[in-house]
N, CA and C atoms as a LAMMPS dump frame, in Angstrom:
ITEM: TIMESTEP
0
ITEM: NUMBER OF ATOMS
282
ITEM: BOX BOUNDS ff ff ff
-5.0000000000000000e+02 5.0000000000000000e+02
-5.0000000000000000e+02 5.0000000000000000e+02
-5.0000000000000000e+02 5.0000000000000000e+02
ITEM: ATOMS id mol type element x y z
1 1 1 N -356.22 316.664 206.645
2 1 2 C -356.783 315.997 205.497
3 1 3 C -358.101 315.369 205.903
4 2 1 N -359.308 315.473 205.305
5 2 2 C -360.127 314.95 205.374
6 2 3 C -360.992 313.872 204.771
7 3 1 N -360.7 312.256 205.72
8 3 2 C -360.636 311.154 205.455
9 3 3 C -361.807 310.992 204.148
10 4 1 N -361.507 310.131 203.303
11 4 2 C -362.668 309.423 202.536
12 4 3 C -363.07 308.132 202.794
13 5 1 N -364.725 308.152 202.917
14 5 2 C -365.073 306.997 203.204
15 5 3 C -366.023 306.534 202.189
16 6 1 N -366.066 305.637 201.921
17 6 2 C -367.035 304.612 200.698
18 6 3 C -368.136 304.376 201.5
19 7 1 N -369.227 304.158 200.218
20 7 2 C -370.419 303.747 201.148
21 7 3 C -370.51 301.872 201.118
22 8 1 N -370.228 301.771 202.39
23 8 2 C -370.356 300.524 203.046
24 8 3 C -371.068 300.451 203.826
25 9 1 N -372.212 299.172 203.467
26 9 2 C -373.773 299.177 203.926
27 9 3 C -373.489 298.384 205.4
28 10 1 N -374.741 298.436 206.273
29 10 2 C -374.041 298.239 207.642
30 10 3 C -374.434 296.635 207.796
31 11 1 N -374.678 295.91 206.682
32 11 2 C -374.57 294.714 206.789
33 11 3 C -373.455 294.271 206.026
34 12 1 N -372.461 294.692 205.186
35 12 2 C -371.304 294.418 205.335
36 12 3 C -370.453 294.625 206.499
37 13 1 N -370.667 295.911 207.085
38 13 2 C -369.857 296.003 208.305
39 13 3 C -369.707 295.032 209.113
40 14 1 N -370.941 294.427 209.509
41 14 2 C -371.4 293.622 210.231
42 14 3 C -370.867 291.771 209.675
43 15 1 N -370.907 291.796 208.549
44 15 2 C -370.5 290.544 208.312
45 15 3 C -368.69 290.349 208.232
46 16 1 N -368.254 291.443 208.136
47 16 2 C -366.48 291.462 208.527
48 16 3 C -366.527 291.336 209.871
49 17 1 N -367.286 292.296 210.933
50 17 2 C -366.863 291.773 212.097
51 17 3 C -367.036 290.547 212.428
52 18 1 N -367.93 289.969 212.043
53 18 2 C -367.863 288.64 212.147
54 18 3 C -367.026 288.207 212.315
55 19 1 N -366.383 287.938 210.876
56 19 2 C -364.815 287.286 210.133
57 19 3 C -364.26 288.189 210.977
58 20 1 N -363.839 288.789 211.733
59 20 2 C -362.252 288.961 212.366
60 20 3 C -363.21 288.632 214.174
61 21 1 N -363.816 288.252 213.988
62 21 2 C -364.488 287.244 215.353
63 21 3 C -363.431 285.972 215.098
64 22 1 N -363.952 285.257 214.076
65 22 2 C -363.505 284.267 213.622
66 22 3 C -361.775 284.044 213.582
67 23 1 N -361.361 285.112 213.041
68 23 2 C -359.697 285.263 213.209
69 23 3 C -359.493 285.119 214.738
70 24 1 N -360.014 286.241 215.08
71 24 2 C -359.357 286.277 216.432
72 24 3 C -359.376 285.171 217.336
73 25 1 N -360.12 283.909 217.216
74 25 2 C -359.997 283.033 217.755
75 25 3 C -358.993 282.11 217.239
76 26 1 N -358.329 282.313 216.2
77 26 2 C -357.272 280.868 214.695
78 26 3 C -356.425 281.431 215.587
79 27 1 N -355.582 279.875 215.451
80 27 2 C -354.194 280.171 215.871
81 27 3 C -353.198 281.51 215.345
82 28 1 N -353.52 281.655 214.151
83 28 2 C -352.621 282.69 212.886
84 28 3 C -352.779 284.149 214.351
85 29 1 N -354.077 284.298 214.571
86 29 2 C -353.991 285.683 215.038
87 29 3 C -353.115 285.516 216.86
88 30 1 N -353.133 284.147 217.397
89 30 2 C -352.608 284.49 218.646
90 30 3 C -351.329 284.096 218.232
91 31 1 N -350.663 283.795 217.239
92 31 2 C -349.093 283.491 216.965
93 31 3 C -349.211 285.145 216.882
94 32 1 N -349.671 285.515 216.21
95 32 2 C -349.473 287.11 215.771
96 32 3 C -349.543 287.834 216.879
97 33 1 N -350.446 287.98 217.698
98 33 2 C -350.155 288.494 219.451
99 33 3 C -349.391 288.198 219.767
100 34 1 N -348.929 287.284 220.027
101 34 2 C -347.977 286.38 221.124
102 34 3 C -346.355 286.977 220.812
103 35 1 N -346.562 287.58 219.575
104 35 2 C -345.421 288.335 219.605
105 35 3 C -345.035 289.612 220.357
106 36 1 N -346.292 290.222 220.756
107 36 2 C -346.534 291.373 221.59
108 36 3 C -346.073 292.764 220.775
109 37 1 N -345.747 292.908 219.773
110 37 2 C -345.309 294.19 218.787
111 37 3 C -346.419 294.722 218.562
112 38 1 N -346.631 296.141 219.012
113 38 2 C -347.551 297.281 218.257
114 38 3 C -347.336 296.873 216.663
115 39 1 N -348.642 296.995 215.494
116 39 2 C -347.599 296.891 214.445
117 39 3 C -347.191 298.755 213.76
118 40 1 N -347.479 300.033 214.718
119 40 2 C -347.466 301.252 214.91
120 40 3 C -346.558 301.853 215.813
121 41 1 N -346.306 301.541 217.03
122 41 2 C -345.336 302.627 217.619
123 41 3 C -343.846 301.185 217.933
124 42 1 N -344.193 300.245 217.292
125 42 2 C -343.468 298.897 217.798
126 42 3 C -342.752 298.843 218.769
127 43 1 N -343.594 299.155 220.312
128 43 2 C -343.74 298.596 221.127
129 43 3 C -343.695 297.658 221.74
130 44 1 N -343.248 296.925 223.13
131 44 2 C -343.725 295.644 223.037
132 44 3 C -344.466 295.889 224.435
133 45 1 N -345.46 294.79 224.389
134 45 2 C -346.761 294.965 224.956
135 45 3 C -347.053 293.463 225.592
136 46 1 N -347.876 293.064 226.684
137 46 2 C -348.202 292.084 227.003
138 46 3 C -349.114 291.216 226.121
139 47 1 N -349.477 289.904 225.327
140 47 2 C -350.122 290.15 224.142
141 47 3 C -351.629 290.535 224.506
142 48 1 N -352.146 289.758 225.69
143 48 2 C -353.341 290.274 226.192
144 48 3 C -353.833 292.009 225.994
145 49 1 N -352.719 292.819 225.983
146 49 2 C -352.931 293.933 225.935
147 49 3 C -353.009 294.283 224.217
148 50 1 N -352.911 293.646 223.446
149 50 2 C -352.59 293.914 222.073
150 50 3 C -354.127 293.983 221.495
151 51 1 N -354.838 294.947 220.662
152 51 2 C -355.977 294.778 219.845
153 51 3 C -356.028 294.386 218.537
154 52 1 N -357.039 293.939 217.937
155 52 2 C -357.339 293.929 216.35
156 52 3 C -357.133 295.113 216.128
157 53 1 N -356.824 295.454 214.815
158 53 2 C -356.934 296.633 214.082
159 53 3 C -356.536 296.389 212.599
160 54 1 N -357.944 296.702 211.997
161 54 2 C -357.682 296.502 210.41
162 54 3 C -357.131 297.82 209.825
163 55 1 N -355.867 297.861 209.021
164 55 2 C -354.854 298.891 208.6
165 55 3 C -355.932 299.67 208.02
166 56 1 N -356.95 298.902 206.92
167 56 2 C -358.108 299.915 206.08
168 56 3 C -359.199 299.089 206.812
169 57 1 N -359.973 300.393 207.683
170 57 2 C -361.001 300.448 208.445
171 57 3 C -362.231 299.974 207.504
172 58 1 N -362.624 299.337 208.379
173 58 2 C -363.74 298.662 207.64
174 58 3 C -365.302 299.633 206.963
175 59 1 N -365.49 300.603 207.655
176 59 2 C -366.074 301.888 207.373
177 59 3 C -365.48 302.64 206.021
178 60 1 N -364.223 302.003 205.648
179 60 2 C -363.338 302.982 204.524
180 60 3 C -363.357 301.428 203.43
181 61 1 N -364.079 300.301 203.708
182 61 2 C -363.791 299.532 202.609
183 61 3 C -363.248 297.932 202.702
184 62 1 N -362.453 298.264 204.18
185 62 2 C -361.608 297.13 204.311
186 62 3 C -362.196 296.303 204.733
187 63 1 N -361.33 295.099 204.978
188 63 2 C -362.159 293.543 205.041
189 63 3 C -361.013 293.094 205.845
190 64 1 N -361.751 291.707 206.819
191 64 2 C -361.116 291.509 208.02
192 64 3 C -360.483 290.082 207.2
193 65 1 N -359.165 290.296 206.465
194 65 2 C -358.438 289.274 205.796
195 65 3 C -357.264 289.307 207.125
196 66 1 N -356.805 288.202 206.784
197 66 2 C -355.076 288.157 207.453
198 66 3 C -354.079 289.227 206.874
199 67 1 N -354.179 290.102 205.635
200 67 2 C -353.842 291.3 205.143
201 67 3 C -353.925 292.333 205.504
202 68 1 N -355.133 292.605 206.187
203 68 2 C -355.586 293.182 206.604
204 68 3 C -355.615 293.935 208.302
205 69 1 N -355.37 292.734 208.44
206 69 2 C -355.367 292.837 210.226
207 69 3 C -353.877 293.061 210.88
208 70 1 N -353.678 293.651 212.279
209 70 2 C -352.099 294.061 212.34
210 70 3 C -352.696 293.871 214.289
211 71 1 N -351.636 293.295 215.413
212 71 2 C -351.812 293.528 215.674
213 71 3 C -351.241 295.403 216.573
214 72 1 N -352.506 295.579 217.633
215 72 2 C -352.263 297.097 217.906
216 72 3 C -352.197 297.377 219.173
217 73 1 N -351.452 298.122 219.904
218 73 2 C -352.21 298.727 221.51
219 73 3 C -352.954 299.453 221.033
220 74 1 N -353.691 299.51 222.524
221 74 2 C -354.764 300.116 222.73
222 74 3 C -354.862 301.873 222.039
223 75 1 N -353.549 302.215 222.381
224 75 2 C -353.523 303.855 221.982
225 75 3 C -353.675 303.953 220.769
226 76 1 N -352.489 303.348 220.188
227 76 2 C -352.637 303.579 218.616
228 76 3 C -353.72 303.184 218.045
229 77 1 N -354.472 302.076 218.274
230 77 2 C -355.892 301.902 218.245
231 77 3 C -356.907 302.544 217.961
232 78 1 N -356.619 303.542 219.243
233 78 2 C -357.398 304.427 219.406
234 78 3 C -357.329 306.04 218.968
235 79 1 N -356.073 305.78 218.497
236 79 2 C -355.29 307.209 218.002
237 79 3 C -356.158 306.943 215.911
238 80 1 N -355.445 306.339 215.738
239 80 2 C -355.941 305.863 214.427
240 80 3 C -357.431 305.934 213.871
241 81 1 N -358.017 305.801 214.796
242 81 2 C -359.325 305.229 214.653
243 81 3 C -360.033 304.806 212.859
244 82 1 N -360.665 305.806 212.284
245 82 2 C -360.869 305.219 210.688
246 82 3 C -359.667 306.042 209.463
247 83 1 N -358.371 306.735 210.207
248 83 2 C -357.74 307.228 209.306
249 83 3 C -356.726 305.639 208.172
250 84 1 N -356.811 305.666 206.944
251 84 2 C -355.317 304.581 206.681
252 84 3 C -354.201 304.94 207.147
253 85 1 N -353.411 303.682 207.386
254 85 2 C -352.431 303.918 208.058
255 85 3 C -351.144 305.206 207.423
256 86 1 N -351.38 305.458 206.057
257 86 2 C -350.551 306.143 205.366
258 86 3 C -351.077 307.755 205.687
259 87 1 N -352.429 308.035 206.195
260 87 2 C -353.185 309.137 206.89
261 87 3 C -352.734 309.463 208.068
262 88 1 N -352.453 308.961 208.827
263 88 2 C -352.282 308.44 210.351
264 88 3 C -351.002 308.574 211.009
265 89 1 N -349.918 308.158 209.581
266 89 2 C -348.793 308.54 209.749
267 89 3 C -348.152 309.947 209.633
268 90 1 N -348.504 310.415 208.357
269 90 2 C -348.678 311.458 207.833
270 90 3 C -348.921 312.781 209.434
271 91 1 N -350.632 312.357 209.92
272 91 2 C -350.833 313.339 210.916
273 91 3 C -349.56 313.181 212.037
274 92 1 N -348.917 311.853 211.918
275 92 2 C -348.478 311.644 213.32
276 92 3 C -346.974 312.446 213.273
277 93 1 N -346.31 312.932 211.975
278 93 2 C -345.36 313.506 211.664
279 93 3 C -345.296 314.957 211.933
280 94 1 N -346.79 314.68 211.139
281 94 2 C -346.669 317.078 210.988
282 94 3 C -347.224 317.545 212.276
């Protein structure tokens, strides 16, 4: 399937990363590490080892809300990259 992406100007991009700068430092996001769960292969992981990852990529629209954000290892991370998670799953089946 071949992903759709919206046009999102690269100063929005830029002003979400910000805001999940900002998360990633609030308590909300290291209670949310500190659990150490992939929120994808649910794993458990050291939390240090755990990444941001917004479910809808910010390139596809999304915004760095507490809704938004999950934490991830590194693989799935990186496995995922701008697919939604309902894309992602999908490939990870067939």
């Amino acid at each position: 399937m071949k992903p759709f992406f919206s046009e999102v100007s690269a100063a929005d991009i830029l002003h979400e990363k910000n805001r999940a700068r900002e998360l990633r430092r609030s308590e909300w996001w290291k209670r949310r590490r500190a659990a150490g769960l992939c929120h994808y292969c649910h794993e458990r992981f050291p939390p240090a080892a755990l990444t941001m990852d917004h479910l809808i990529p910010l390139v596809r629209g999304g915004r760095s809300t507490k809704g938004n954000i999950v934490p991830a290892c590194k693989a799935c991370n990186s496995k995922k990259q701008y697919a939604l998670p309902w894309e992602w799953e999908a490939d990870r089946a067939g």
